[in-house]
N, C-alpha and C positions, 0 to 999 in steps of 0.2 A: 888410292886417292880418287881414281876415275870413278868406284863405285860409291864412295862417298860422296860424291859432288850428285849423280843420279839419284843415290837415297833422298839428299837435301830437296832436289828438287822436286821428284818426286812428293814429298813431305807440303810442298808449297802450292802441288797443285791441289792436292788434297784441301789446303786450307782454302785454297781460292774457290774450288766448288762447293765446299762447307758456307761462304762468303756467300757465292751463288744463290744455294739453299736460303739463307736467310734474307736476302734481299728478295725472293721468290717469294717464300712464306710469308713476309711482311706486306708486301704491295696488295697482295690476297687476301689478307687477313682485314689490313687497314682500311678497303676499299669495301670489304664483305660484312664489315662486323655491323651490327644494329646500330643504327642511331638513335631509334628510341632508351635501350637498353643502356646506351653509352650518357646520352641526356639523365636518364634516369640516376646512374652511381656518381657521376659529377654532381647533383644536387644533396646526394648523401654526402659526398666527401671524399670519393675515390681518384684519389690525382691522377692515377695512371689513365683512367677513364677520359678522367680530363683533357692529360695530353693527345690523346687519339681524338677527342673532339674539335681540339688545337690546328692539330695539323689536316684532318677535314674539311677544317674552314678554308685549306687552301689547297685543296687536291689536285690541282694539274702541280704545281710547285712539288710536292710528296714525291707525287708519282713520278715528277721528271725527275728528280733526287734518285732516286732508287733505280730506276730505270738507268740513269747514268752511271750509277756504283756497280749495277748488273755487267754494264756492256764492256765496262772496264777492267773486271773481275775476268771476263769472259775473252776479255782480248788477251791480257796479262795471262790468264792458263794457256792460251792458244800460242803465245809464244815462246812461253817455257818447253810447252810440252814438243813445240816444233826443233828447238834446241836440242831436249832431249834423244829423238829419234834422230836428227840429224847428226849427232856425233856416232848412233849404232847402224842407219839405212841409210842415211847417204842422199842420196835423191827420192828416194821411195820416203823421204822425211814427212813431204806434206799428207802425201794419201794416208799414210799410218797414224797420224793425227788427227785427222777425220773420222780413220774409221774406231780409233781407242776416245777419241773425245767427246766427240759427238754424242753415244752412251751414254756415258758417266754423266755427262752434264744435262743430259734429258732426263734422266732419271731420277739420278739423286741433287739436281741444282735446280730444276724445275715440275717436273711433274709430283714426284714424291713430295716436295715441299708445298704447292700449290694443295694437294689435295689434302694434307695434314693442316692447314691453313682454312679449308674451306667447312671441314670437321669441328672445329674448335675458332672460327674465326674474333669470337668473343675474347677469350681467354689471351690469344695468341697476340691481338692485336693492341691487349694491354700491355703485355710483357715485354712488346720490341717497340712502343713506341718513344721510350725514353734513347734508345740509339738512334732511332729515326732522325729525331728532334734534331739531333746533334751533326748528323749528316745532314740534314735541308741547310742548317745554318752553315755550314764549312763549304757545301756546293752552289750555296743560294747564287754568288755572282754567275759561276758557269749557266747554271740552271735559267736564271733570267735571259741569259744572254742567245740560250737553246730557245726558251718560248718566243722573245720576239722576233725573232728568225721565223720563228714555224708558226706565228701570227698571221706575219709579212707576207710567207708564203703562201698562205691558206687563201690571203684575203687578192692574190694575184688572180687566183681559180672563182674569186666571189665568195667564198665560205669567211662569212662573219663569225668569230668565235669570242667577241666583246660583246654581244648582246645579252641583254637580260632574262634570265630563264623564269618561268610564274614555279618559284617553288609548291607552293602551296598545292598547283594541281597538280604538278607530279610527284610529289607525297602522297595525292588521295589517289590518284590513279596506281602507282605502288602497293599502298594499302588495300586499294580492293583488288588488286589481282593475286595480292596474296591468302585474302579471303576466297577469295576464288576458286587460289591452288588446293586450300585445306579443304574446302567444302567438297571439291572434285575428288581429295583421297578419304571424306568422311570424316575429317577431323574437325569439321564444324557444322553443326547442325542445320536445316534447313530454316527453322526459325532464326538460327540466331545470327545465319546468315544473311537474310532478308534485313532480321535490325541493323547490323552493322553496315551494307552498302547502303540499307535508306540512311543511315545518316551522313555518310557521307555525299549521298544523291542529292540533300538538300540544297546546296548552292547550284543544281544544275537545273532545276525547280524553280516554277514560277507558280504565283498563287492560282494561275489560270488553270496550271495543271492538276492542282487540290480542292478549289475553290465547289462550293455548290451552284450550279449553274443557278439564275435568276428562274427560272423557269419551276425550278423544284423548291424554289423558295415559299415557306408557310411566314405570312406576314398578316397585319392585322389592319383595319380602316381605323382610322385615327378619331373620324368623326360619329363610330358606330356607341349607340346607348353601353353605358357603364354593364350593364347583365351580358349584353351581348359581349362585349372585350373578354369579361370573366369566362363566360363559357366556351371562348375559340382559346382563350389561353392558357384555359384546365385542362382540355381537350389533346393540347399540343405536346408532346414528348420533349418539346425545347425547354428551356428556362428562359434564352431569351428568343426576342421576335420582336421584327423590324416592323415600324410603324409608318405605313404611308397616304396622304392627301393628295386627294383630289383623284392621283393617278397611282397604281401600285409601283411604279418606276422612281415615283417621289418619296422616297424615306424622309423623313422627318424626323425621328426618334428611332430609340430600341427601349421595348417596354419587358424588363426584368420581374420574372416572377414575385421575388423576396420584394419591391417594392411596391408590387402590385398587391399582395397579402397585408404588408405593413398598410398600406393605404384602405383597404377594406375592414382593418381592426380600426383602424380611427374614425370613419367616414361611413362604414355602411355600402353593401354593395350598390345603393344607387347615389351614395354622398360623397362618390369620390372624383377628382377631373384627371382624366390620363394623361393632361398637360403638366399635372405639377408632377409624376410620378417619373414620366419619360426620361431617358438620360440622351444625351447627345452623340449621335452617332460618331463612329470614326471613321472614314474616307480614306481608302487604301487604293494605289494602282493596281493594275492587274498587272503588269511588267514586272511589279516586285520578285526578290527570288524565296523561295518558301525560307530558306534559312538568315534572311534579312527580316522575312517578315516574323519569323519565331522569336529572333533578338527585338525586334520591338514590342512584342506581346508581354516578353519576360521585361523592358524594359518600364514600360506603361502600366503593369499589373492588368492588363486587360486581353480578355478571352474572345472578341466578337469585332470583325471589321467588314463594311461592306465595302464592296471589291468596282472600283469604273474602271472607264477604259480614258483613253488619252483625253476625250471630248467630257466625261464627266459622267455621262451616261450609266446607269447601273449593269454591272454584268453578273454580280453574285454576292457572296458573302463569301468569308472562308474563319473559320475560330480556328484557336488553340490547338482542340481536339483533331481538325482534319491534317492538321501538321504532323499530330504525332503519330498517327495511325502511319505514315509514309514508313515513321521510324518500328514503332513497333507490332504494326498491321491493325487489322478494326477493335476499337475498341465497342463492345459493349454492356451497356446498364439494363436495369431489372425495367426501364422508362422506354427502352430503344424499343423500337419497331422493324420487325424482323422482316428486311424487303427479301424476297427470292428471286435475287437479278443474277446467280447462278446456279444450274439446275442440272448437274451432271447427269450422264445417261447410262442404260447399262450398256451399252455397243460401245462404250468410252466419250462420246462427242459430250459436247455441254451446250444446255441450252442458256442465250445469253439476253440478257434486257439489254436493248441499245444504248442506254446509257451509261452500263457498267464503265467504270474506269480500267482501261489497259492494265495498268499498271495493279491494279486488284487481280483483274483475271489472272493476270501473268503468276501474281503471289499466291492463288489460292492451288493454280494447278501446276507452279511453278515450270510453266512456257516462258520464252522468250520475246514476244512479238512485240513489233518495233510501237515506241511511242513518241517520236521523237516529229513527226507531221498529224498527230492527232491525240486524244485526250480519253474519247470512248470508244468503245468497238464499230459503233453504227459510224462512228468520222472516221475508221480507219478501213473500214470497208468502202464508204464512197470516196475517198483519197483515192484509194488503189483504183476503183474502176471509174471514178473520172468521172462520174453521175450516178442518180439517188437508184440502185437498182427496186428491179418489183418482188415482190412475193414471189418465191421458186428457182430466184436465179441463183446460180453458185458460182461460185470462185475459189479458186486457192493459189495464192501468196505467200512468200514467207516460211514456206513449209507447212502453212495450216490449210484447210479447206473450209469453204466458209458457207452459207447457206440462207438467204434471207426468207424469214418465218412469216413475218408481218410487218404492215408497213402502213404508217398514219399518216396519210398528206404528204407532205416532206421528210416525216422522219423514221427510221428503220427501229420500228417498238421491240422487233424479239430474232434475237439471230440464234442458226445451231453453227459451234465451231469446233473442229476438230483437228488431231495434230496427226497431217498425213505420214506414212511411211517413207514414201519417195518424194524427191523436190520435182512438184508442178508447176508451169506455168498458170498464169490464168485465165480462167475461161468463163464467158457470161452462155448463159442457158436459158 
């Protein structure tokens, strides 16, 4: 009789760490598995899919559920199993229950199941969550009754945990660290790695940081002879080009090739007025974020905006095209004009035009150097030393070393930069 009643019990604990197991596996799984992938078969029609997307929506409630059926599971074996020894040790009951449970239930009620969970989290997290469901709803009173308890508590120490989280950016932030992970073990390409965080980069992107500076802007005099407009704007690799009077900071128009040709087949290169031809500029802030500004590109059907600043002022222009290149690097046509504003060297350095954008250098020689208080290399060299160095001084920052080449009035025309061995401070020379 006495060795039947141990069988039995015996028998119970067994199930209860089996219980273990699957409340282990499950909280792993449910919390591990893809959301995108899970998003994905709910739209096909996968119920089970569905219900794990269900119970997501409410993941501290899940997890307290489970976590609560664990501790329970775990108390309930521990006093079986204490009964048990205690009818064969006596006093030596507790110690021998520790050291036969403890085990068992690390191993095959948590660890082994944890990792069989983290293997197959997909798979595993469809299969158990139709039990899940069933358990949130049967412990939902306890469960509620645990969170605002541990609210209450939280919020004694100051830890708000009602506040609102920006999902949005910790999905991209997710996203690209996981692009990240792959690229670091090779499982995603250097290109196609660059496209995927530039797109996701776009909302962290102002058109300031894309834009063509005013200064590198080819625009055209509004009031110059009909021959003359033709030949600056045949001349010009652009399609379009910004028209300004009186002053070149005054835009006026943007004079589009296709209507400038149209108006030469009707009119005659000296019978045409480039007033009736012009279109109306679009006026964009510079504040904008480059992925607000692409949704209105695609929303307007229009490729060209020139770019102020708060007071109205011109700072630049930015198209279509310079958005995309962010995403899919430079593009170019049989029309472009091939600047050499990087000029690798064979001792590894690279020689740079100061106006190079960061964020190009970084893509072509895929460095990391910061862009986040400057836009071209010449601004991110006089950031760091805090005035316009001369010809010959050197620096290194950031782990690169840097070198100024030439320098025109105020502004740093030709840098050499390379990526040091060891982390330098910096030094002016």
């Amino acid at each position: 009789m006495m060795t039947t009643s141990l069988i039995a019990a015996a028998l119970v604990i067994v199930g209860l760490i089996l219980l273990n197991a699957f409340f282990s596996a499950a909280e792993t799984a449910l919390t591990g598995a893809s959301r995108a992938r899970m998003a994905t078969l709910e739209r096909e029609g996968d119920k089970k899919a569905a219900r794990v997307n269900k119970l997501n929506e409410n993941r501290e409630r899940m997890i307290g559920a489970v976590l609560l059926g664990a501790n329970l599971v775990q108390v309930l074996a521990s006093a079986i199993s204490a009964s048990i020894f205690a009818s064969l040790y006596g006093d030596l009951a507790p110690f021998i229950t520790a050291i036969v449970l403890t085990p068992l239930l690390l191993i095959f009620g948590e660890v082994g199941p944890k990792t069989l969970a983290i293997t197959g989290a997909d798979n595993i997290a469809r299969n158990v969550a139709l039990p899940v469901q069933w358990m949130v709803r049967f412990l939902a009173p306890i469960v509620a009754a645990v969170q605002w308890i541990v609210n209450n508590g939280l919020k004694l120490f100051g830890v708000r945990v009602d506040e609102s989280v920006d999902v949005l950016t910790a999905a991209r932030a997710e996203i690209g660290g996981t692009i990240e992970m792959h690229a670091e073990e090779g499982g995603v390409e250097a290109e196609q790695r660059h496209r995927l965080l530039g797109a996701l980069d776009l909302s962290e992107l102002t058109i300031a940081d894309v834009m063509i500076h005013r200064k590198s802007i080819r625009s055209l005099d509004i009031d110059l002879p009909p021959r003359e407009i033709i030949a600056q704007a045949m001349s010009s690799p652009h399609t379009r080009l910004p028209l300004w009077q009186n002053e070149p900071d005054n835009i006026v128009g943007i004079l589009h090739a296709r209507d400038l040709l149209r108006a030469i087949s009707e009119h005659g290169r000296d019978g045409f007025d480039v007033n009736d031809v012009k279109r109306t500029p679009w006026f964009t802030p510079m504040q904008t974020s480059a992925e607000d500004q692409l949704a209105e590109f695609l929303r307007r059907r229009e490729h060209f905006a020139i770019v102020v600043d708060e007071y109205g002022a011109l700072m630049g222009l930015v198209t279509l095209e310079d958005i995309l290149e962010e995403i899919v690097g430079d593009i170019k046509d049989e029309h472009d004009i091939a600047i050499q504003g990087v000029r690798p060297q064979p001792d590894g350095s690279v020689n740079v035009d100061g106006t190079v954008p960061i964020r190009d250098l970084n893509r072509m020689m895929n460095w990391d150097l910061p862009d986040e208080e400057a836009v071209t290399i010449a601004g991110l060299v006089i950031h760091e030393a805090q005035a316009i160095p001369d010809p010959g001084q050197r620096f290194a920052f950031h782990g690169y070393r840097f070198q100024v080449l030439r320098r025109q009035r105020n502004q740093l025309t030709a840098l050499r930069v390379e990526r040091e061995m060891e982390d330098e401070g910096m030094e002016g020379g």
